[in-house]
Each structure stands twice: as C-alpha cells, then as structure tokens.
N, C-alpha and C positions, 0 to 999 in steps of 0.2 A: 702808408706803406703796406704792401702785401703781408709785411710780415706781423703789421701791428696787427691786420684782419685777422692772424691765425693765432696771435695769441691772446684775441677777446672771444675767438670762439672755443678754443680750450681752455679758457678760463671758467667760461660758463659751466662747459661739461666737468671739469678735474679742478675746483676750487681746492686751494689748497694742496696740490701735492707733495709726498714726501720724497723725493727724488726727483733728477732729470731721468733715470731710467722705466718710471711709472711715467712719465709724459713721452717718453719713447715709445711705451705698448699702445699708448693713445692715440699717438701718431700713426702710428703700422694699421691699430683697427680704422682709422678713418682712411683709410688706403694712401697714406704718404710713404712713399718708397725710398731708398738712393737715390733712385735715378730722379724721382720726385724731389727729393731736397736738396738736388744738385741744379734742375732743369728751373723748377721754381721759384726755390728760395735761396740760390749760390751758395748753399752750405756743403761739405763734403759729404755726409752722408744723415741719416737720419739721428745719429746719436749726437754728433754733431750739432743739428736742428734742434733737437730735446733741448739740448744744455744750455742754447740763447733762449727758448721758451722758457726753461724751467725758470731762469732769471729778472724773467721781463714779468711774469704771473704776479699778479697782489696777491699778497699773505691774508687768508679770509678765516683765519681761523676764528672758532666762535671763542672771545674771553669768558673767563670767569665770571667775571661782572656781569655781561651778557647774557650766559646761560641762567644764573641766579634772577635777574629779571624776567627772563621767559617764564619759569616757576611761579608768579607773584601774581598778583590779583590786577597789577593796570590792565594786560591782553583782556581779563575774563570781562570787567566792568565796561568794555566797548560797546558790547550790546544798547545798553542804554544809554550812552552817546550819541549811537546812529538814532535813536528813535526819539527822540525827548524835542529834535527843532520840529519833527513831523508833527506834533502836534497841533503847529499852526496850519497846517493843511486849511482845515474845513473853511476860515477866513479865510483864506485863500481863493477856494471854490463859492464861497458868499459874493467875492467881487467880481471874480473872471467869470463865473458859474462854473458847472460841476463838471462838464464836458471839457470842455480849453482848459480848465485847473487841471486834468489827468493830464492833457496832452501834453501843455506844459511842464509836468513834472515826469512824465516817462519820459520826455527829450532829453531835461536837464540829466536825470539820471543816468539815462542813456552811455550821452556824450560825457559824463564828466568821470564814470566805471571805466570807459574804455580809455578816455585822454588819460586816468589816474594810474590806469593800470601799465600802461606806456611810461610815464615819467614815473613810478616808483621803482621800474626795473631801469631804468636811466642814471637815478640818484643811487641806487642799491650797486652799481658798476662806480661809478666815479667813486664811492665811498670804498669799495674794495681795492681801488687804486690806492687809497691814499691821500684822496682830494675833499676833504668833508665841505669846506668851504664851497668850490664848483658843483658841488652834488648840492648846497643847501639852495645857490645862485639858481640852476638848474630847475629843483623845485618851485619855486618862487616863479621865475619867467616862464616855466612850461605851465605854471596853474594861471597867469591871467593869460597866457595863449589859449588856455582851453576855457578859461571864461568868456572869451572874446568870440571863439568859434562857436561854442553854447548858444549864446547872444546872439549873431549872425544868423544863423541855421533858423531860431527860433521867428525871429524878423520877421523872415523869407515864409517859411512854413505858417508859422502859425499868427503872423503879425506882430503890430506894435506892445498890445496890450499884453500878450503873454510873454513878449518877448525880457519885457517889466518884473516879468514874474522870473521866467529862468535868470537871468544875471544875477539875481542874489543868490540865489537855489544853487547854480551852479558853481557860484564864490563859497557860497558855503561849504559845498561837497568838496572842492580840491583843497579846500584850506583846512577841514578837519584830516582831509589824509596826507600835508604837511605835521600838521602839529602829532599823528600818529606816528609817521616817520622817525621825528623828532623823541617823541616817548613821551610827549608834551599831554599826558590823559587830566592828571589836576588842572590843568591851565584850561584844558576843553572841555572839564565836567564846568567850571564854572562861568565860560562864553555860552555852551546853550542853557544854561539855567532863563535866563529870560524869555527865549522860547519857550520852556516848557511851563513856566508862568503865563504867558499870554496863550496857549492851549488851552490851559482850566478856566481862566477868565472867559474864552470866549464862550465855553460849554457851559459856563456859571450865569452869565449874564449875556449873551450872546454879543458883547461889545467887540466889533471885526475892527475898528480902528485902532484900537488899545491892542488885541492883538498882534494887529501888524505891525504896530510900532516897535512893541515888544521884539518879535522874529528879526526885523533890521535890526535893534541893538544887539543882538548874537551874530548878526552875520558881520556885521563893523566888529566886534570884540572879536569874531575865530578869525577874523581875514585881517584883523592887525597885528594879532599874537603871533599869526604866522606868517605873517613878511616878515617878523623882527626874527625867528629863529631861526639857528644858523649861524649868525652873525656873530661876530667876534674868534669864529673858526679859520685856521688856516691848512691850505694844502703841504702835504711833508715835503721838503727839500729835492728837487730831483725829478717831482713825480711827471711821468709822460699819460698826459693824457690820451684815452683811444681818439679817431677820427668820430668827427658826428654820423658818417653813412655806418661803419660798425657799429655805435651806440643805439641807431635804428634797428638795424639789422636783429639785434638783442631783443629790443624791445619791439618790435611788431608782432611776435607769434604771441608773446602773451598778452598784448591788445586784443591779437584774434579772439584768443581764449574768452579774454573777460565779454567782448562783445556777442556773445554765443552763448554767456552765464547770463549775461543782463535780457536778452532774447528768450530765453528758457521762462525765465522770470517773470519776466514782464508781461510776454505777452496771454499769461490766461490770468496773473494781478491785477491789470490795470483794465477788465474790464467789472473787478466787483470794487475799485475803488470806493464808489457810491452807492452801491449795491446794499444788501441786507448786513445786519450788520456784524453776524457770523464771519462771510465773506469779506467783508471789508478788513477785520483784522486778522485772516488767517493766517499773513505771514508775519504777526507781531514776534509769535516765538521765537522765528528764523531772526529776525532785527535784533531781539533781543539774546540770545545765544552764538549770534554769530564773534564776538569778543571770543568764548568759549573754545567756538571750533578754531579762532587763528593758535588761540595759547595751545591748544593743545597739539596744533601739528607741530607749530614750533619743541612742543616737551618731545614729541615724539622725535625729533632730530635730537635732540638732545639723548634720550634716553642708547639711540644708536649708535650714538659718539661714545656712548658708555660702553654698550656691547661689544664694539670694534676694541676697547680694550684688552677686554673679559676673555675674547673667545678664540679659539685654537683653533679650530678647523672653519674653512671658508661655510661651510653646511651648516653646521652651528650657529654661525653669523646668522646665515639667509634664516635660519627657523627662527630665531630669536627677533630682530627684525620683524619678521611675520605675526609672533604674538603681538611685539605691541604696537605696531600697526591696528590689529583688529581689538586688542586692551582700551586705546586711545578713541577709534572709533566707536566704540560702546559707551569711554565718558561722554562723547559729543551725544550721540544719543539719548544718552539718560539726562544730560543737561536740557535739550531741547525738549526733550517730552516730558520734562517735568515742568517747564517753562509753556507748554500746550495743554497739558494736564489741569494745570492753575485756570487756563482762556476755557477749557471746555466747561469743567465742574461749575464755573461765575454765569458761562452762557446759557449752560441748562439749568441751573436756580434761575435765572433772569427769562426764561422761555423763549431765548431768542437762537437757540444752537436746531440749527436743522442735519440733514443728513449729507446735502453735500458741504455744509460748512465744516461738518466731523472730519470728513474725505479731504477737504483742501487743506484744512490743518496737518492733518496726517503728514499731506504732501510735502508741506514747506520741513517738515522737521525730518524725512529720509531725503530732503532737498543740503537739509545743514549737513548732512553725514558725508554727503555728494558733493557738496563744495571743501569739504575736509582731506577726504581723499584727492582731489584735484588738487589743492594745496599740495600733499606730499607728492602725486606724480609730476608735478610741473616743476619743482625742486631736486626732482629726480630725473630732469631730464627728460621728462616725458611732456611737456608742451604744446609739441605736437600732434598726438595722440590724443591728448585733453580731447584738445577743440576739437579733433575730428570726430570723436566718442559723443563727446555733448551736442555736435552738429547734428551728428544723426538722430538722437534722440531728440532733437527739436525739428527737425522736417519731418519725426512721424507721430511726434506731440499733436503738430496743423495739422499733419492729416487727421487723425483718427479724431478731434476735437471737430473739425470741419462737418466729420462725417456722423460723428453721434450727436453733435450738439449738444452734447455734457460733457464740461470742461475739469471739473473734481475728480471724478474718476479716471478721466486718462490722465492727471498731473499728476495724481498719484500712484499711477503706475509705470508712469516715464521716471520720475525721481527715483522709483526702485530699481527699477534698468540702470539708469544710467549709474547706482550705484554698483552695482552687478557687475557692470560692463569696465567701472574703472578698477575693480578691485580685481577682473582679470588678467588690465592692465599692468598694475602694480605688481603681480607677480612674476615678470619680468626683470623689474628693478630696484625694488625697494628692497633685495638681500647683495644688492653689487657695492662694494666693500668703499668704490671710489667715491660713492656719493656722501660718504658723512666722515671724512679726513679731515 
C-alpha cells in the first residue's frame, strides 16, 4: 500500500518519534500538504495523516541493555575477527597463484560489503518492526543469495578455479556479519581461531594443505553458527510487515554507499596485495581498528541520546553534539594510529618500512576516521550525500593515481579530503534534535 511506502520512509528518517505532531512537521518539510493527504493518501488533512503514521512507526528506541553493550569491549575486539581468517591468504595465493588469489578475493570482498550491506539495513527494519524472527530468516536466505551470486560472477569472470576460492570466502564474509548482527563475537572469536592457526602454520612450515584445511574448518563453524542464530525468536503479535519493493527501496542507497567504500579501498589495496611487504600490510591497522570505529559511533549516538536530555536550548544541543562528534573522532584516531604506530616501529627495526609504505599506512588510519564519520552521516540521514562525497573522491583518487603513478600519496590525501568533506557534511545534521529520539 501507498501508505505502508510512507511510513518506512519516515521511519527511516523520524525513528522513534515522540508525538503524532513531530511526524506532522516531517510531513509538511517533505512537502505533504492537505490537499496532499487528501489527493494521496484519503486522509482529511495532514494531522490527520500524522496520527495513522505516528501509529504504524516501530518503537526503535535504543534499551538500556542496548546502550550498556555498545560501551563494552565486543564492538572494539571486531578488528581482529575481520583479520585472523586473512591469514590464510598466502596458501591461498600458493594454489591459484598470486594474481587470481587477489582477484578472487577483491570480487568476493566486493560482492559480499555491498550484498552485506543491503541485507544488514533489511534485517536492521524488520527488527525495528517487531519481527526478529523474519529479520533472523531474512539474514540467513539473503547471505546464501549473496553467496550464490559471489559464486556465479566469479565462474563467469574469473573461472572454475577461483570461483573454488570465493564460495567459501564469500560464506564466510556474510556469515561473520550474521553472527555480528546477532552480537554473536564469543562464538566468532572461536570459528576463526582455526584459520588463524593454519596462517602461522603455513608461515612456520610452509604446509598449504594443512592450512587450507584449517581455513574450511572456520568457514563450516562461522556458516553453521550462523544459520542456527535467530532461531527459537518470534515476531510480536500483530506485527505488519513492509512490502519487499519498500525494504529495497531502504536498502539500496546504502549498498550504494558501501559499494563506493569497497571501490575507494580496494582499488589502490589490492594492487600491493603481493607487493613489498610494508605495502602488503598497510591496511592491517584499518582491519584491526575498525571494531573500534563501529563502537564508537555507536557511543557517539548514545552519548547524544544523553545530551537531548541535558540540554535547554536547541544550540546547545547542536554545540554539544559537535564536540563529541570531533571527541569520538579523535578516539578512532588515536586507536588506529596506535595500532599503525605498533606496524611502523616492527617494520623499521625489521628494515622493511619504506616511504610510501609510511604514506599508505597513514592513509588507511585517516581512512578509519572517514569511514566513522560515514557511519554517523548515514544514520543521520545523510546516505545520500555519503556516496556522493566518497564518489567524488574516488573518480579523482583514478585520476590523479593514473596520472602520477604514485598511488600512497594520492590515497593519502583522498582519505584526508574525504574526511574533510564529510565533516562538512555533518554539520548539517549531526545537531538536528530528530536524529537521536
């Protein structure tokens, strides 16, 4: 129904409102009028319209419970989750060789950032309905959709052999951001433990079989931990689910997004994959601090859910807001560059840190700052803006790499832009009172 469409898109924007007369001013600024909620939606007038919105909305307010786990060390310890299966990489690149191992693993990456990024705003709606159960189902059936399309693409592209390679790669990726979804970090510090045992083994002894075997017993443990979660939830009494074309609709702009962060990323990564070996790890810090950056946007909503209490005048809000905004920002900072600090001081005792390895380093950790703030503009309603901020700065990342042929120094000065550029974003929106109700 027309009318379910209007109230997943004001859901989106006005989570949690405290009145049908605050979804009323919402209404009026998206230009619905009388005559609009008469001609459109047969309601008498716009106040009217409010009052069956205001009623239809999921209750998203963040619990206690909730906010108390955003504080807490599972968000930070992510980091070395995402990086502990990569280990097996190089056995990897032993069997395909070192070229089709990269390809295959920027494809799987690719497709499984942007398919993840689609279905975690899918499950993140159904769950605000009310439906935990259809959000858990949801996750589950959209991760082997997007392990199947992985799979396919890679076939076609890159053949049978790598194609070997992404299916598990790609089970793995949407299955560790099930069991995140879920809050599931014990259960997934201990499914890639195997992988990061068959890492050292392979470095130790150079045994590629052993490690491989090792890497599949993590992807069979994170891909059956997380078909079973979910399970034994049900949806509340009552609850109306959106239309699947709405639940798209939601979820495509921030596929965009993600597909334009994995693009940024990737493409001057994946060409030191092999590379020296400065290069090769310069976005360990980012892997490993990215845990970091998600806990602390999340503190950062929180700490504003605080201030909306606190504060008397609407200006007051917006400064305060603004501090820790840039307070929040400087943790991620300081976690990432003492996480890059650690990789430089090991690489220059070991004589293997060069000067654009210094530079790419740099890069990835004003890159974590940049995907932090994206975090809060995209929860703020800014989405849109994301992807088009980050677009730009990856059409002039190619060029100006194309054209100097030194790829460290321009990523390192796109990452600073593009932080720049969002932080002038966010002063827009990050002091508007509706975003953290």
């Amino acid at each position: 129904m027309i009318l379910d469409e209007l109230v997943t898109r004001i859901a989106a924007l006005l989570p949690d409102p405290v009145d049908e007369l605050q979804v009323a001013a919402l209404l009026e600024s998206q230009g619905v009028t009388d005559q609009v909620a008469v001609d459109r939606y047969a309601r008498a007038d716009v106040f009217a319209l409010a009052q069956e919105v205001f009623e239809r909305l999921p209750r998203t307010s963040v619990t206690a419970e909730d906010r108390e786990r955003h504080r807490t060390w599972p968000h930070a310890v992510r980091g070395p989750l995402y990086l502990l299966p990569t280990t097996v990489f190089p056995a990897v690149a032993a069997v395909l060789g070192g070229p089709g191992a990269v390809r295959a693993m920027v494809l799987a990456t690719v497709v499984t950032w942007v398919w993840g990024a689609g279905t975690s705003v899918v499950a993140h709606q159904l769950l605000g309905r009310g439906a935990p159960a259809t959000a858990a189902r949801s996750l589950r059936l959209l991760g082997v959709g997007g392990v199947v399309i992985a799979a396919s693409v890679a076939s076609v592209v890159l053949g049978w052999a790598s194609a070997l390679f992404v299916l598990p790669l790609a089970g793995l990726q949407l299955a560790i951001g099930v069991l995140l979804f879920h809050g599931r970090e014990v259960l997934l510090s201990g499914a890639v433990l195997p992988a990061g045992a068959g890492g050292v083994v392979h470095l130790v002894s150079g045994a590629t079989g052993i490690a491989l075997a090792l890497g599949g017993v993590t992807v069979l443990l994170a891909v059956g931990v997380a078909w079973r979660c979910g399970r034994g939830t049900h949806d509340s009494a009552g609850v109306r689910l959106p239309r699947a074309g709405a639940l798209l609709g939601t979820a495509l702009p921030s596929s965009v997004y993600a597909a334009v962060c994995a693009a940024l990323l990737l493409y001057t990564d994946s060409r030191y994959a092999l590379s020296a070996l400065d290069l090769a790890v310069a976005a360990a810090p980012l892997v490993l601090g990215m845990g970091v950056v998600e806990w602390r946007a999340h503190r950062f909503f929180d700490t504003a859910a605080d201030e909306l209490r606190g504060c008397v005048l609407p200006q007051d809000f917006g400064a305060a807001t603004w501090r820790a905004l840039l307070r929040e920002l400087g943790i991620c900072l300081v976690a990432l560059g003492s996480a890059a600090l650690v990789l430089l001081v090991a690489l220059r005792w070991s004589g293997a840190l060069t000067s654009s390895g210094a530079l790419l380093i740099d890069g990835h950790v004003l890159l974590g700052g940049a995907f932090f703030l994206g975090f809060v503009l995209v929860r703020t309603g800014g989405v849109t803006r994301a992807a088009l901020i980050t677009s730009t700065v990856l059409a002039g990342t190619v060029v100006a790499t194309e054209l100097t042929a030194d790829p460290p120094p321009v990523f390192l000065f796109s990452c600073t832009a593009l932080s720049v550029f969002l932080l002038l974003a966010l002063r827009e929106s990050v002091g508007q009172v509706r975003h953290y109700r």
